[in-house]
ZAMARGU-4260 file (C-alpha; in steps of 0.2 Angstrom, whole numbers, plus 5000, padded with zeros to 4 digits):
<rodrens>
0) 5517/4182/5428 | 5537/4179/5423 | 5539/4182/5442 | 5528/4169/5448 | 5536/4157/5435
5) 5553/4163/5440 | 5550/4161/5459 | 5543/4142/5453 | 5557/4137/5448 | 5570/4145/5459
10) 5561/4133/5475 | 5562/4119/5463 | 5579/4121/5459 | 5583/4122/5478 | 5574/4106/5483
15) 5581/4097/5471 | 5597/4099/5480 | 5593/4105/5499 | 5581/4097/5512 | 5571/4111/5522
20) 5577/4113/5539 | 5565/4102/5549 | 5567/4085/5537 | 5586/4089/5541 | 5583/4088/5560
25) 5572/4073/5560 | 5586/4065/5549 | 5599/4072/5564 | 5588/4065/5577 | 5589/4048/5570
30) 5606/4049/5569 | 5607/4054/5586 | 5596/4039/5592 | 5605/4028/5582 | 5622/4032/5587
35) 5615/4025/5605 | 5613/4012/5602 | 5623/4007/5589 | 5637/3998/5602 | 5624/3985/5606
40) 5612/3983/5592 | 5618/3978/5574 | 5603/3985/5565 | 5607/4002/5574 | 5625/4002/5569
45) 5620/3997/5551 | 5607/4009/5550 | 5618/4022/5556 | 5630/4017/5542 | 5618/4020/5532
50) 5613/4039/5540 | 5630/4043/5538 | 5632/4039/5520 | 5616/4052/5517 | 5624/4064/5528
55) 5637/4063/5517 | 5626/4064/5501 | 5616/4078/5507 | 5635/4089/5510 | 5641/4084/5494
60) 5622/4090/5485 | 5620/4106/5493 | 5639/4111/5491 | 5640/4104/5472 | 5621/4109/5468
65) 5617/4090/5462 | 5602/4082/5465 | 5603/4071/5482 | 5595/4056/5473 | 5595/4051/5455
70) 5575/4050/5453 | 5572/4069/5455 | 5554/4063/5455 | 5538/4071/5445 | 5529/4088/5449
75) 5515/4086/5461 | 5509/4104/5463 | 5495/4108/5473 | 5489/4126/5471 | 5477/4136/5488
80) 5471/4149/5478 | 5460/4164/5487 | 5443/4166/5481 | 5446/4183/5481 | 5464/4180/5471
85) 5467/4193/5456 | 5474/4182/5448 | 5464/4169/5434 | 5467/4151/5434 | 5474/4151/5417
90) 5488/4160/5421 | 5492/4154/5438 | 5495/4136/5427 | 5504/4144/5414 | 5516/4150/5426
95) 5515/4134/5436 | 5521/4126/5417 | 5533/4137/5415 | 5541/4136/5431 | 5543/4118/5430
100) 5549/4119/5415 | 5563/4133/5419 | 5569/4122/5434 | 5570/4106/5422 | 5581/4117/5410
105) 5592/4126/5421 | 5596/4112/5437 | 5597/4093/5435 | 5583/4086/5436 | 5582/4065/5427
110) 5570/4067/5414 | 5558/4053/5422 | 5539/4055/5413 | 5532/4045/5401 | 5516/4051/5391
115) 5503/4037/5394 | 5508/4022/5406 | 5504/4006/5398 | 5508/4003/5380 | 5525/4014/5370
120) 5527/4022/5389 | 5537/4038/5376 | 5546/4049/5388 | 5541/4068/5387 | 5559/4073/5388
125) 5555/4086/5399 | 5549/4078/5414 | 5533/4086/5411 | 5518/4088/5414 | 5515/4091/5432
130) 5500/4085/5442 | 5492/4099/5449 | 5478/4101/5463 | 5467/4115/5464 | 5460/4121/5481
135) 5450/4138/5487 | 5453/4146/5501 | 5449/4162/5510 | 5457/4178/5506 | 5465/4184/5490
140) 5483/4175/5490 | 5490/4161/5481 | 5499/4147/5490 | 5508/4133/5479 | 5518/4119/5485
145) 5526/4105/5476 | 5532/4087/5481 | 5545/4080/5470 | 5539/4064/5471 | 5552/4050/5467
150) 5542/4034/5463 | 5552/4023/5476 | 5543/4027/5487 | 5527/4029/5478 | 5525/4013/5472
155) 5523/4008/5491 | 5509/4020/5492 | 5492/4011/5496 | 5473/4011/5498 | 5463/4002/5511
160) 5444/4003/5511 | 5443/3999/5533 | 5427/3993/5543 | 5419/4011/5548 | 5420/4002/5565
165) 5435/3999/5567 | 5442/4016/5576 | 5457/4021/5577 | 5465/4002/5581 | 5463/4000/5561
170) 5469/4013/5556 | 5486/4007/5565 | 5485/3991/5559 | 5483/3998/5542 | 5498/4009/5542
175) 5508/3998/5549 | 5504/3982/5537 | 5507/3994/5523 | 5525/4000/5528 | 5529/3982/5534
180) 5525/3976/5516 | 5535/3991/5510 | 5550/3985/5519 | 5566/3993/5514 | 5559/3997/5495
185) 5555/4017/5499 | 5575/4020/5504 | 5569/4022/5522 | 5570/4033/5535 | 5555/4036/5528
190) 5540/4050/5531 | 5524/4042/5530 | 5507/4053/5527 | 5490/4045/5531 | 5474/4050/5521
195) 5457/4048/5532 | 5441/4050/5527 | 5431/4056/5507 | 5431/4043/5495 | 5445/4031/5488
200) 5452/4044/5478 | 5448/4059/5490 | 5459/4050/5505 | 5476/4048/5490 | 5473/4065/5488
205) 5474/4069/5509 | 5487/4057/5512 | 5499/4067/5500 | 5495/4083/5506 | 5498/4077/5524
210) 5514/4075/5517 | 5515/4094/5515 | 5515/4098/5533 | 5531/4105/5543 | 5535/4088/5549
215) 5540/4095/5566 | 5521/4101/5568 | 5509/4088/5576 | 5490/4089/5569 | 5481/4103/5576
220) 5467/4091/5586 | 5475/4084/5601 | 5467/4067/5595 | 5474/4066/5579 | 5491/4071/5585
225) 5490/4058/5599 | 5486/4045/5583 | 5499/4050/5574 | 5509/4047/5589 | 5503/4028/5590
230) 5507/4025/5573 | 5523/4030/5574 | 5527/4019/5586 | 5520/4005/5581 | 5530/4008/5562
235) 5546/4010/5573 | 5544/3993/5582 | 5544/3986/5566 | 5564/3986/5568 | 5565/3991/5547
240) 5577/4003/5549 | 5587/4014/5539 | 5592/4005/5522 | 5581/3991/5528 | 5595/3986/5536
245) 5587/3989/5555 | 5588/3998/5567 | 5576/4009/5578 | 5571/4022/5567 | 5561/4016/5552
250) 5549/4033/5552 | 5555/4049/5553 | 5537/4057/5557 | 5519/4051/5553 | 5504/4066/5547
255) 5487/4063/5542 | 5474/4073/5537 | 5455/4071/5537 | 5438/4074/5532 | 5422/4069/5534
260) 5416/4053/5526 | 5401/4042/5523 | 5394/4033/5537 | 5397/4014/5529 | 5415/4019/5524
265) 5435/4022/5532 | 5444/4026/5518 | 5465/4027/5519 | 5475/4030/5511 | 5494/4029/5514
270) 5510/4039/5504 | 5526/4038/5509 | 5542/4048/5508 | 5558/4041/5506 | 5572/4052/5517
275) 5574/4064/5504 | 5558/4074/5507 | 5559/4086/5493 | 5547/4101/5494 | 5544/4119/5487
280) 5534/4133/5492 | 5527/4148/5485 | 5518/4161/5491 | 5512/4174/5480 | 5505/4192/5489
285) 5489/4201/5481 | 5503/4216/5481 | 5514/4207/5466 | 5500/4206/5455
</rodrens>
């Protein structure tokens, strides 16, 4: 399993320091929409100030191999594992573990977890343990991607119960409220992932693995994607803008997913990436085991 760990760690230490080509276009179409604009508007040319400057950061990261923001974030790992996988649980974690670990060691990573969050908050000195999902699927493979999730834009994260009446005109009002509130505190242009449908706890869990989507791929269900659509637009004409500063561009793209629910109940849930949308992917083929 050293291959797998080795593999783990490698993606880490490459997000830690590059964005995936897709989070770099949406960044360069912002900048694009911006730079229009910025002759006449003051938020556009203070929000393009502030794309410049992480333009500029990103340059400097990927040539220097440092991290593009000082909270290199915690672990979330979330693991697709076929039921037909050779491979056992235990040591997919272990290698998930060791991995981490590896990628802490060898690339910068801020040492940024504490062992219990309310009373000596001790830091683990290793920026460890990671969260970690578990998931079947079909097949025999092994899928595992990880969000470095910096706790900027975490803390804006939120949890709204909605009327199971209230369509999809709630859930607009909902996302929008929660990034208004948010403001400029998640280091926007940001990517905001919506969470519909479970329980309470199941919709968090959706909402961060909408973050996990190619963010240049729409939602597969063409009324989804259409939604996605209306709540992007509705964030943008908030006027946050990059920085906070304003502008046109305060979301670089919205995702949900969804399940089914209980009748009396809308659960959603909202997380949001700040502009550095750090992921890592592994796919591991039955052929390596």
């Amino acid at each position: 399993m050293k291959k797998l760990s080795k593999q783990i760690s490698e993606a880490l230490e490459r997000a830690v320091v590059e964005l995936d080509e897709g989070v770099l276009e949406k960044i360069m179409e912002a900048h694009a929409k911006e730079s229009v604009l910025a002759e006449s508007s003051q938020g556009s040319k203070a929000s393009l100030a502030v794309l410049d400057a992480i333009l500029e950061n990103l340059s400097i990261a990927k040539k220097q191999r440092l991290p593009m923001c000082q909270d290199t974030g915690m672990f979330l790992v979330f693991a697709d594992v076929g039921r037909a996988c050779p491979l056992s649980l235990a040591s997919i974690e272990q290698s998930i573990i060791e991995g981490c670990s590896e990628a802490v060691q060898n690339a910068y990573f801020r040492r940024s977890v504490v062992d219990e969050p309310v009373f000596d908050r001790e830091n683990t000195k290793t920026n460890l343990p990671p969260i970690i999902w578990w998931n079947l699927v079909d097949g025999n493979s092994l899928k595992i991607q990880i969000l470095l999730k910096g706790f900027g834009s975490e803390n804006c994260s939120s949890v709204r119960m909605l009327n199971p009446t209230g369509g999809s005109d709630a859930v607009i009002k909902a996302v929008t409220e929660i990034v208004k509130l948010a403001g400029g505190k998640p280091c926007p242009p940001i990517f905001v992932g919506v969470g519909l449908g479970g329980t309470m706890d199941r919709a968090s869990y959706l909402s961060k693995r909408a973050l996990l989507r190619d963010v240049r791929e729409p939602h597969p269900d063409k009324k989804y994607a259409a939604l996605e659509e209306q709540i992007l637009s509705s964030i943008q004409g908030l006027e946050i803008g990059s920085g906070g500063l304003g502008g046109q561009v305060t979301a670089l793209s919205v995702a949900i997913e969804e399940e089914s629910t209980h009748i009396a109940g809308m659960p959603l849930a909202v997380s949001i990436n700040c502009w550095a949308d750090r992921k890592a992917t592994i796919e591991w083929e039955t052929e390596h085991a």
